[in-house]
N, C-alpha and C positions, 0 to 999 in steps of 0.2 A: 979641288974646284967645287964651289959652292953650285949646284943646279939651279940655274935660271927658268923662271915661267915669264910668261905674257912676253909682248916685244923688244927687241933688244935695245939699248942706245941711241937716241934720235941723233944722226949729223947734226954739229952746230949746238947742242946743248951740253951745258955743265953742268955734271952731275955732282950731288952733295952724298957722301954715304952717309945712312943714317940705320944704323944698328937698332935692331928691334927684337924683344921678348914678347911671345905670343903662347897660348895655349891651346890644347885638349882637353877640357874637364866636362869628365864623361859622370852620371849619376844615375842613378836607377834605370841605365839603358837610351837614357838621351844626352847630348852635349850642350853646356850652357855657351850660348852666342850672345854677342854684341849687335844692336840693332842701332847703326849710326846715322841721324838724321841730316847731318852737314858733313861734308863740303855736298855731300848729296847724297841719298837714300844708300845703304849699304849693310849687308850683311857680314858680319867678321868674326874671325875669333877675338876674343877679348887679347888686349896686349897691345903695348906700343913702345913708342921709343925709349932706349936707352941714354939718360941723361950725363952729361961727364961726370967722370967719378962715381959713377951707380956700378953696380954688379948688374948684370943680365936678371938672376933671379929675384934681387932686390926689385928691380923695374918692373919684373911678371905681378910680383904680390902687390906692386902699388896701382899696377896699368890693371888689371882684373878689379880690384876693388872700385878704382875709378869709374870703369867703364861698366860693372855689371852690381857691385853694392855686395858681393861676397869675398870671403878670404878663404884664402886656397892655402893647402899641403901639402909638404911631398912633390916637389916637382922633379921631372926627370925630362933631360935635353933625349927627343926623338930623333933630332935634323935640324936639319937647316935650308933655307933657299932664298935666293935674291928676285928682284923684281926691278922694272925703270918706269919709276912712274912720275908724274906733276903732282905735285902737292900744292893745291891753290890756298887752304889754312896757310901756309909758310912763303906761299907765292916760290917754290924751288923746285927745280927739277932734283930729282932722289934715288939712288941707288940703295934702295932697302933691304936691308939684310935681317931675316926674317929668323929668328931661332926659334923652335918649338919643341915644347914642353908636353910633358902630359902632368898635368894632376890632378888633385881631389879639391872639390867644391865640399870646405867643412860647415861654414857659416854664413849665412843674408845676417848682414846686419844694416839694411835698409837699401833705398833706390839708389840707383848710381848717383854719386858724385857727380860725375862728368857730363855736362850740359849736352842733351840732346842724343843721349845714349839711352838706351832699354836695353834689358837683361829679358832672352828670350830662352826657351829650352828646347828642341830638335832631336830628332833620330840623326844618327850619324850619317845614315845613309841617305836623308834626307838633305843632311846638310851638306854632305857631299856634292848635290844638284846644285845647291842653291844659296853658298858661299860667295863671295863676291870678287874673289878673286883665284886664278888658277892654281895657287899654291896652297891655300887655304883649304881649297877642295880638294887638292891631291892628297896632305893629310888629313883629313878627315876620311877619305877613301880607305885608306891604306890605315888606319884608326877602326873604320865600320867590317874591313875585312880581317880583323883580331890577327893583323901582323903582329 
């Protein structure tokens, strides 16, 4: 059983499962985040959906690059957690299933890609507070406390 964060299942809604790679790329003692301007202001780890027929870790190196303009190494699956949230980009209600990784930030090779994203850098422990969503933050906690 995959651990769930935030609230359960709303009565009355259809849920789409939507399998996602996300990271931990930790660098000289901070972790670089995703600064998402749309669907509306958000703090994340870098990472997103898994498209059909992708690998998980194909999707981390494409969804990182996308979203913060570096290429990452070395990933390794930490966990996993799900979430039920509305997706207004998609207009769908979503059962996200959230895989995370930990790897290495080896190269910037310019701004993100992905419209309306910023690549920002943070203490763990910081990002810990101030993640934008409860699973996000659970790892990164459990990342800042050198499990």
């Amino acid at each position: 059983m995959i651990r769930r964060f935030g609230p359960g299942p709303q009565r009355g809604c259809r849920y789409q499962r939507r399998p996602g790679a996300y990271a931990l790329l930790p660098r000289d003692g901070s972790l670089l985040l995703t600064w998402q301007q749309r669907p509306g202001p958000d703090l994340q780890l870098p990472g997103g959906g898994i498209d059909p027929g992708e690998s998980p870790v194909r999707a981390l190196h494409r969804e990182v690059y996308e979203e913060t303009g570096w290429r990452i190494a070395a990933p390794r699956r930490v966990g996993a957690f799900r979430r039920f949230v509305y997706m207004p980009e998609y207009d769908i209600w979503a059962e996200k299933v959230c895989l995370i990784y930990v790897a290495r930030p080896i190269r910037r090779l310019g701004p993100p890609i992905e419209s309306g994203h910023r690549a920002t850098w943070m203490s763990p422990t910081r990002a810990a507070r101030e993640l934008g969503n409860a699973g996000d933050r659970h790892f990164a906690a459990w990342f800042a406390a050198g499990v």
